[in-house]
C-alpha positions as a Markdown table, in Angstrom:
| # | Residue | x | y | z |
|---|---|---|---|---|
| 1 | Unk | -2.2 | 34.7 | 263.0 |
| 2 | Unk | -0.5 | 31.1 | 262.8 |
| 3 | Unk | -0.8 | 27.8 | 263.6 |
| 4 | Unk | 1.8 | 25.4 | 264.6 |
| 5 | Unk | 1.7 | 21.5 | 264.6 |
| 6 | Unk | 4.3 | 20.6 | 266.8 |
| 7 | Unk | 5.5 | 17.0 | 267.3 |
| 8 | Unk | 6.4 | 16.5 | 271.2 |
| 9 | Unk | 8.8 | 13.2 | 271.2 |
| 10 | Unk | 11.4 | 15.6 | 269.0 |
| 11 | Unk | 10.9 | 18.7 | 270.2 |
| 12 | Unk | 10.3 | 20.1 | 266.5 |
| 13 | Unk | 7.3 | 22.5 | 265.1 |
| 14 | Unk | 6.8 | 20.5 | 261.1 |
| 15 | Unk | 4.1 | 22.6 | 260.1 |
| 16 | Unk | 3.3 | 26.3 | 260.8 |
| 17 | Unk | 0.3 | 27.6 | 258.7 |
| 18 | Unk | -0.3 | 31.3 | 258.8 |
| 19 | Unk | -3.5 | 33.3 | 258.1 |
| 20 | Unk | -4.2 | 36.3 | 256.7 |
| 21 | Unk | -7.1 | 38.0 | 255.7 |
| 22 | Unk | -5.6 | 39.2 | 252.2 |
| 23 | Unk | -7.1 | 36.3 | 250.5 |
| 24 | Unk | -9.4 | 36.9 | 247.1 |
| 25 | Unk | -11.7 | 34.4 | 245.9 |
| 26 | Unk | -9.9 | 33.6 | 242.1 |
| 27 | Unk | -12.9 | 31.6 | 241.0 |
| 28 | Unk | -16.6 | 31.5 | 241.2 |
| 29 | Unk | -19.3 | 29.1 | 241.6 |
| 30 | Unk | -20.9 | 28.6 | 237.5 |
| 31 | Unk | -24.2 | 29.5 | 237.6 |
| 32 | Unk | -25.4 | 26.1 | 236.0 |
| 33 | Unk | -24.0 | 22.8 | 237.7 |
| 34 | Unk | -23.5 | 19.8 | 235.4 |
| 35 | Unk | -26.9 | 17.6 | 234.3 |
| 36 | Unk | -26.9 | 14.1 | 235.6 |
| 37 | Unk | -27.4 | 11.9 | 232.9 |
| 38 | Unk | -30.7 | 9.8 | 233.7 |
| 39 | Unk | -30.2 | 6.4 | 235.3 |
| 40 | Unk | -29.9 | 3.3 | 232.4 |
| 41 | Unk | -30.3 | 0.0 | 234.0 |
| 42 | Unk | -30.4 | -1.5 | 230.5 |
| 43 | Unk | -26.7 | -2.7 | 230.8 |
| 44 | Unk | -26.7 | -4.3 | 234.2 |
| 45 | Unk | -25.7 | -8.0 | 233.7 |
| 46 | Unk | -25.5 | -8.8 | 237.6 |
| 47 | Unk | -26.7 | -8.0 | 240.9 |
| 48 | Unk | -24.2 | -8.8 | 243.7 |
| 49 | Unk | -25.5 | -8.7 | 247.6 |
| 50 | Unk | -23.9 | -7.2 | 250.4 |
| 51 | Unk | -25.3 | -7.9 | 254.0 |
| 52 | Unk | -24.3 | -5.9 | 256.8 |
| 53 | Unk | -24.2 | -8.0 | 259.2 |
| 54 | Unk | -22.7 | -9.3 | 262.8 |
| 55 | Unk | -21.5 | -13.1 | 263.0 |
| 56 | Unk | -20.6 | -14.5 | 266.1 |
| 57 | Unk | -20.2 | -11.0 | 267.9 |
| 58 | Unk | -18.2 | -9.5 | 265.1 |
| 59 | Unk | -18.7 | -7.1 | 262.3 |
| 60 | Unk | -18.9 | -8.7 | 258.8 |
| 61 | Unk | -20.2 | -8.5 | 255.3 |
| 62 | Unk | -21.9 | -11.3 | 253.7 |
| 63 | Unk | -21.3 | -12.8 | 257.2 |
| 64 | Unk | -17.4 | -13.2 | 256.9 |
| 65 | Unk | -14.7 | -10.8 | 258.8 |
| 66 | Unk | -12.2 | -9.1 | 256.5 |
| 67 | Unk | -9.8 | -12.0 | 255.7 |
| 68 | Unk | -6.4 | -10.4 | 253.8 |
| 69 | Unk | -5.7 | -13.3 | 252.0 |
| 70 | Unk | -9.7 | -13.9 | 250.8 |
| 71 | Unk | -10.4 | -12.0 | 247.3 |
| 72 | Unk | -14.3 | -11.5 | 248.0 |
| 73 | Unk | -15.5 | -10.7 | 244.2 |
| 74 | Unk | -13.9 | -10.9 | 241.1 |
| 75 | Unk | -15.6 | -7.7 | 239.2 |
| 76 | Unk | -15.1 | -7.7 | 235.3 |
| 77 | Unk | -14.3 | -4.6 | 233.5 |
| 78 | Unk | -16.5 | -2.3 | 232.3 |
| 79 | Unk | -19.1 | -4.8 | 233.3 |
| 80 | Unk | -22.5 | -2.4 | 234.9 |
| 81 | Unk | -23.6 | -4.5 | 238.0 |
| 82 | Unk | -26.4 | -3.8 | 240.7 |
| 83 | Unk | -24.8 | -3.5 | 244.6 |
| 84 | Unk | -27.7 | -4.6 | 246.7 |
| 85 | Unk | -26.4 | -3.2 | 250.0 |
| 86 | Unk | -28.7 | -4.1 | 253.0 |
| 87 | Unk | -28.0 | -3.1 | 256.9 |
| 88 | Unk | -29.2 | -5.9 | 258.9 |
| 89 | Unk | -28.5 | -4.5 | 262.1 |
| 90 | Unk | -29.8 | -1.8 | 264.3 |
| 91 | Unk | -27.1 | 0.7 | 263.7 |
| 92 | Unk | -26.1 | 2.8 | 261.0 |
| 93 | Unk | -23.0 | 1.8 | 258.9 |
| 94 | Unk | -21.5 | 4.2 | 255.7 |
| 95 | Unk | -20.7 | 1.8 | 252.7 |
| 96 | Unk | -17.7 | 2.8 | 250.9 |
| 97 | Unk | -16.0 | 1.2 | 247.7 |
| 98 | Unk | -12.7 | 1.7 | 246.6 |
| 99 | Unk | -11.4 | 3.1 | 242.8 |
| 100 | Unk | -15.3 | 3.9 | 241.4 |
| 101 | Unk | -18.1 | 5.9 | 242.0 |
| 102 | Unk | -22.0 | 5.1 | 241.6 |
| 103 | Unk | -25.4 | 6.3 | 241.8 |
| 104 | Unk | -27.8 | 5.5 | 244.4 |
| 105 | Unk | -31.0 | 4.0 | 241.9 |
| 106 | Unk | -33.1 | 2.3 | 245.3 |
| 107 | Unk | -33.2 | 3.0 | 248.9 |
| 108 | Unk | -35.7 | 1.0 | 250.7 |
| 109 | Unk | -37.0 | -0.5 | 247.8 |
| 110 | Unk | -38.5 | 2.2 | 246.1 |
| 111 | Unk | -36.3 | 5.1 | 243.9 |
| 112 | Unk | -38.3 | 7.3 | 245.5 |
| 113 | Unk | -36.5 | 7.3 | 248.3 |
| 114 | Unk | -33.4 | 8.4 | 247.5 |
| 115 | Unk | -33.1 | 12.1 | 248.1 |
| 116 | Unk | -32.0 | 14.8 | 245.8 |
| 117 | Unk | -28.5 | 15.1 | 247.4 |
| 118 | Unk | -28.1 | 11.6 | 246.8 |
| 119 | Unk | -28.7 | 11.5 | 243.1 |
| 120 | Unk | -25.0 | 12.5 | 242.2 |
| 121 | Unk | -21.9 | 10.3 | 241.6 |
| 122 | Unk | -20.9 | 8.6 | 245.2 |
| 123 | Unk | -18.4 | 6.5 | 246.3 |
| 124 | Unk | -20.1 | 6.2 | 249.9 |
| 125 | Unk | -23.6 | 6.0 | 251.3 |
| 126 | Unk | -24.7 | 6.3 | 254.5 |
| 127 | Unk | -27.5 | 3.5 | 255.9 |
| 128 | Unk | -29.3 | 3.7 | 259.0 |
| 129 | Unk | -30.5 | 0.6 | 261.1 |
| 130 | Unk | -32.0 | -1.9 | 258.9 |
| 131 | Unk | -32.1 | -0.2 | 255.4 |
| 132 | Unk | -31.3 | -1.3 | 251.7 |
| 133 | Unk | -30.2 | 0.6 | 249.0 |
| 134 | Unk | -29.1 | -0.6 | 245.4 |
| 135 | Unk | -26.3 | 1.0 | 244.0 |
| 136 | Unk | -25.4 | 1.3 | 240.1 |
| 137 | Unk | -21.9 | 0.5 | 239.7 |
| 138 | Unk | -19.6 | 0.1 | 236.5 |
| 139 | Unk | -16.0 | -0.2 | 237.0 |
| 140 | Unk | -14.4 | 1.4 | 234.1 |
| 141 | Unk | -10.8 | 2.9 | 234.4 |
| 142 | Unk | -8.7 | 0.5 | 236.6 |
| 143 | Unk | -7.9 | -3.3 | 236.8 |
| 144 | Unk | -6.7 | -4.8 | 240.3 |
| 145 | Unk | -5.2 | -8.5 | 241.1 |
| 146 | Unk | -4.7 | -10.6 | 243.8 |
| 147 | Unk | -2.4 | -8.8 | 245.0 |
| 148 | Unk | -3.6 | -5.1 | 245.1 |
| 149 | Unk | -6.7 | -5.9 | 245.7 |
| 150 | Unk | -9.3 | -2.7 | 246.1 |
| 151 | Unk | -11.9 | -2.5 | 249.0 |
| 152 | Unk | -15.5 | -2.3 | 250.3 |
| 153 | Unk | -16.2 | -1.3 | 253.5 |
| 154 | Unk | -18.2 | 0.4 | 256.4 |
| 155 | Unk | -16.3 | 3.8 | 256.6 |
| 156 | Unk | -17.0 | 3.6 | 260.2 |
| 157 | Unk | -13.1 | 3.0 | 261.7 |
| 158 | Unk | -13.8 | 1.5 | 264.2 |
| 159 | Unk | -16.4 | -1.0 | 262.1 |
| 160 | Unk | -13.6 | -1.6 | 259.7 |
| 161 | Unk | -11.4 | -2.7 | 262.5 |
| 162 | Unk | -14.0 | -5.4 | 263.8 |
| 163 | Unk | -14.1 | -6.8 | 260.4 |
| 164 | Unk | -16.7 | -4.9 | 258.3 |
| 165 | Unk | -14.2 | -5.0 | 255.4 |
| 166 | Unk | -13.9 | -7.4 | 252.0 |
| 167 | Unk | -12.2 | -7.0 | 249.0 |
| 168 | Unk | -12.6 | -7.4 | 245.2 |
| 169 | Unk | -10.5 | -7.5 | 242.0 |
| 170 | Unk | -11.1 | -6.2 | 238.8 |
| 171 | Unk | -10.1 | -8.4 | 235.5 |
């Protein structure tokens, strides 16, 4: 069978995919995953804080709507840094952070909170209504300026688009 994405305003299939049951599996799933190295706080040299947050009837971080020209944090490199994320608000909001990963050390306040499936390398975490997590971060393989700035962000679309966005440089 097929599929075809067709684009209406030019009259033109660009994609057809077509399926077949011939397929074979060419690899397998290892029969050991890869250990986590335990958590080392030993390192971190800052805590930054992120609020979740409405001001004035839009969505904002720290209480400030995105703002293009506003760089938000200035994160040194290879610097290990606690993200104390908290959802003020009622509803759930996804925190997402561009060009790193990290590990979810506190949810709540309390490491045992955070559940197994969260123990891995992230670069997103979901909040409900009114809760905290603390994030280990290091940035390690990529500088950004001024003017390529990376971001952080509710990965909500439409929370982004009232604001729920900031942005940071790495030096």
């Amino acid at each position: 069978s097929s599929f075809e994405l067709f684009e209406y305003r030019n009259n033109k299939t660009f994609v057809k995919i077509n399926v077949s049951n011939d397929a074979t599996a060419t690899t397998t799933v290892p029969a050991t995953l890869t250990t986590l190295e335990a958590i080392d706080t030993s390192q971190v040299v800052r805590t930054r804080t992120f609020r979740l947050d409405m001001n004035n009837g839009q969505l904002t971080i720290n209480g400030k709507a995105m703002d293009i020209n506003r760089i938000d944090e200035v994160v040194p490199l290879g610097d290990t840094e606690i993200w104390d994320v908290s959802n003020t608000m009622g509803i759930d909001h996804n925190f997402h952070m561009h060009a790193t990963h990290f590990r979810i050390i506190e949810r709540n306040g309390s490491a045992a909170n955070v559940d197994e499936n969260e123990k891995g390398y992230k670069d997103t975490v979901y909040l409900r209504g009114n809760e905290s997590v603390k994030l280990l971060v290091k940035m390690e393989d990529y500088l950004a300026d001024a003017n390529s700035p990376y971001m952080f962000h509710c990965h909500f679309l439409e929370h982004e688009d009232d604001g729920m966005m900031g942005q940071f440089t790495v030096v």
